[in-house]
N, C-alpha and C positions, 0 to 999 in steps of 0.2 A: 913053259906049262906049269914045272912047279910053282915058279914066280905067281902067276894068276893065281894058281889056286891057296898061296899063302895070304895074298892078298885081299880075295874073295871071303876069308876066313876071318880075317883081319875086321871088314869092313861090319860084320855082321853083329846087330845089336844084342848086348847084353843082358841076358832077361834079368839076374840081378842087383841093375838098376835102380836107385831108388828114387828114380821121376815116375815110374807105376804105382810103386807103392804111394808119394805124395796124391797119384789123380784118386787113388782110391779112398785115402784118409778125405781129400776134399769133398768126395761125392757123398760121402758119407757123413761128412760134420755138413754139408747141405742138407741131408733126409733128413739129421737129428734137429735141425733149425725146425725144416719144413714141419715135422712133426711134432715141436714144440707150440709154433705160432697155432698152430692145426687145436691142439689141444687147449690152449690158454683163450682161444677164441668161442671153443664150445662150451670150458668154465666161466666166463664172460656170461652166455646165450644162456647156460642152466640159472646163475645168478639171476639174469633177470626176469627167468619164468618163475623163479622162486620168491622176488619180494614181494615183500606185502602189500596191498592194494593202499594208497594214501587215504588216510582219514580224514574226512569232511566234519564240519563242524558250522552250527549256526544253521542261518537260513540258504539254503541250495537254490540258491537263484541264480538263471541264466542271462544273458545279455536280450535272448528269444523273450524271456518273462517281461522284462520291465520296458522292452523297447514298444510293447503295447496299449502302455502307459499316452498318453495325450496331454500334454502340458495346453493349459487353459481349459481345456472338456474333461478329464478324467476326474471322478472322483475319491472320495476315499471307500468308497464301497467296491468300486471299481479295482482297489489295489489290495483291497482285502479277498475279492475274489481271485486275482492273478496272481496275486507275493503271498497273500496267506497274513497272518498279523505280525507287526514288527516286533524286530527284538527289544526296541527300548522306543522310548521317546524323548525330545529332549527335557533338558533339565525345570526349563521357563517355559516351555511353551509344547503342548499336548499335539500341536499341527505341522509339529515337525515329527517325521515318523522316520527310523533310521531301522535300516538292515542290515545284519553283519554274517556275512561268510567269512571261514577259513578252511586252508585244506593242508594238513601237513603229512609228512612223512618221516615212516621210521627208521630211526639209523640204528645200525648192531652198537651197543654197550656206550649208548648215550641216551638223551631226551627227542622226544620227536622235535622237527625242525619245521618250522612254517614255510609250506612252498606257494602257497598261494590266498592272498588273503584281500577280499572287495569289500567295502563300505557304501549303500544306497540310501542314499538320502532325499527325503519329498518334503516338500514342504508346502502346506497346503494356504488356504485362507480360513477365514473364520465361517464362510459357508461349506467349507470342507471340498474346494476346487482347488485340484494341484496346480500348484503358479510356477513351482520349480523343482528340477530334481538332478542332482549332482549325486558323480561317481565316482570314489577315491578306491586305491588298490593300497601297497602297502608300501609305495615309496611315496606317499601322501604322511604317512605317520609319523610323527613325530616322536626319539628315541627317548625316554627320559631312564637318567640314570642315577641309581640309587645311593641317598645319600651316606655319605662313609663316617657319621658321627651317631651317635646312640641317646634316647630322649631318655631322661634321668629320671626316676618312680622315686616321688619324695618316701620318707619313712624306712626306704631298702636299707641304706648306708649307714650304720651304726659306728660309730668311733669307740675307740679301747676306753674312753673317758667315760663315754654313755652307757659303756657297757657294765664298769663298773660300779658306776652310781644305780646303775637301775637292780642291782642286787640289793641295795641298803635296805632293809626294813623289810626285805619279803622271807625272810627264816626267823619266828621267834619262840625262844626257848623254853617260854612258859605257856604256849599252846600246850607244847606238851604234856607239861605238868598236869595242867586242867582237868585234862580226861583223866591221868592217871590216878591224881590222888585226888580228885573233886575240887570244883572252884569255887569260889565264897556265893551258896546259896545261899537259902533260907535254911539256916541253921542248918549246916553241913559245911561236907568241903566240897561239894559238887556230885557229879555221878560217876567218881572215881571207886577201888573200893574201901578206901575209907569215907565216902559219904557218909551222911547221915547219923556219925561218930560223933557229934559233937550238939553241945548242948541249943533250947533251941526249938522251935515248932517240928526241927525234922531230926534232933540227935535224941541219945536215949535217953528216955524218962519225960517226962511231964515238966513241964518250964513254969517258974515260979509264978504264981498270981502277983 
């Protein structure tokens, strides 16, 4: 009997244990998951009731708008009343009539980025009936990239040689004089204030007959 009940004693689990404590750390770095996804999903959902609605640009035309167009019967009155007037026309020719949308969106602490951009194109006859009308979006465009050399502006670039010569002759020492002490007028030395010191229709005294 005491045997049993050593034994009994023996067999009985250990509260502590440190396999309870692990389930309880594990259930608990699961909440803090749960409750991390939980909240990084509802910062997600605020984001994007918060941005900014994309900016349209150009002509707002729908695929609805121009699909009531008529190739051979529509005219250009016809597309002035549905599209409204084009944004351009071509370069050569007044019957080609071109529409341009774009629609971008704003990025934090950059430029807006083009998310959506269509080009409508009619082109009519000379009675002004639409014969054709082509739609390009913005994998139609073509990238052009800007060239990496600089056009030269004659006159900018002065050399130490031109610089030099272009001083010769613009300081001269007897300007000064001039005014100071009168330049050879009419009998004077100018309208210095020794003018009119000197003999002569303008120095003093009466000038010989």
């Amino acid at each position: 009997m005491p045997f049993m009940t050593s034994f009994s004693t023996a067999s009985t689990p250990d509260k502590s244990s440190p396999f309870p404590r692990l389930a309880r750390f594990m259930a608990l770095r699961r909440r803090c998951w749960t409750g991390l996804l939980a909240g990084g999903v509802l910062m997600l959902s605020g984001c994007e009731a918060i941005s900014p609605p994309p900016i349209p640009r150009g002509a707002l035309i729908e695929k609805l708008d121009y699909d009531q167009l008529v190739l051979n019967s529509s005219t250009q009155n016809d597309a002035l009343s549905i599209l409204g007037s084009p944004t351009a026309h071509a370069t050569f020719n007044d019957n080609t009539w071109i529409y341009i949308s774009m629609t971008k969106d704003l990025v934090p602490l950059a430029h807006p980025v083009v998310d959506k951009q269509q080009v409508l194109v009619l082109n009519f006859d000379n009675a002004g009936v639409l014969r054709k009308m082509n739609v390009l979006d913005r994998h139609d465009a073509i990238r052009v990239s800007m060239a990496g050399g600089a056009t030269p502006t004659p006159g900018t670039h002065i050399s130490v040689l031109r610089e030099l010569l272009g001083n010769v002759g613009r300081y001269n020492p007897m300007s000064s004089m001039g005014s100071t002490f009168g330049g050879l007028g009419n009998g004077g030395m100018g309208a210095g204030p020794m003018s009119g010191q000197g003999t002569g229709n303008g120095g003093v005294g009466n000038s010989m007959p």
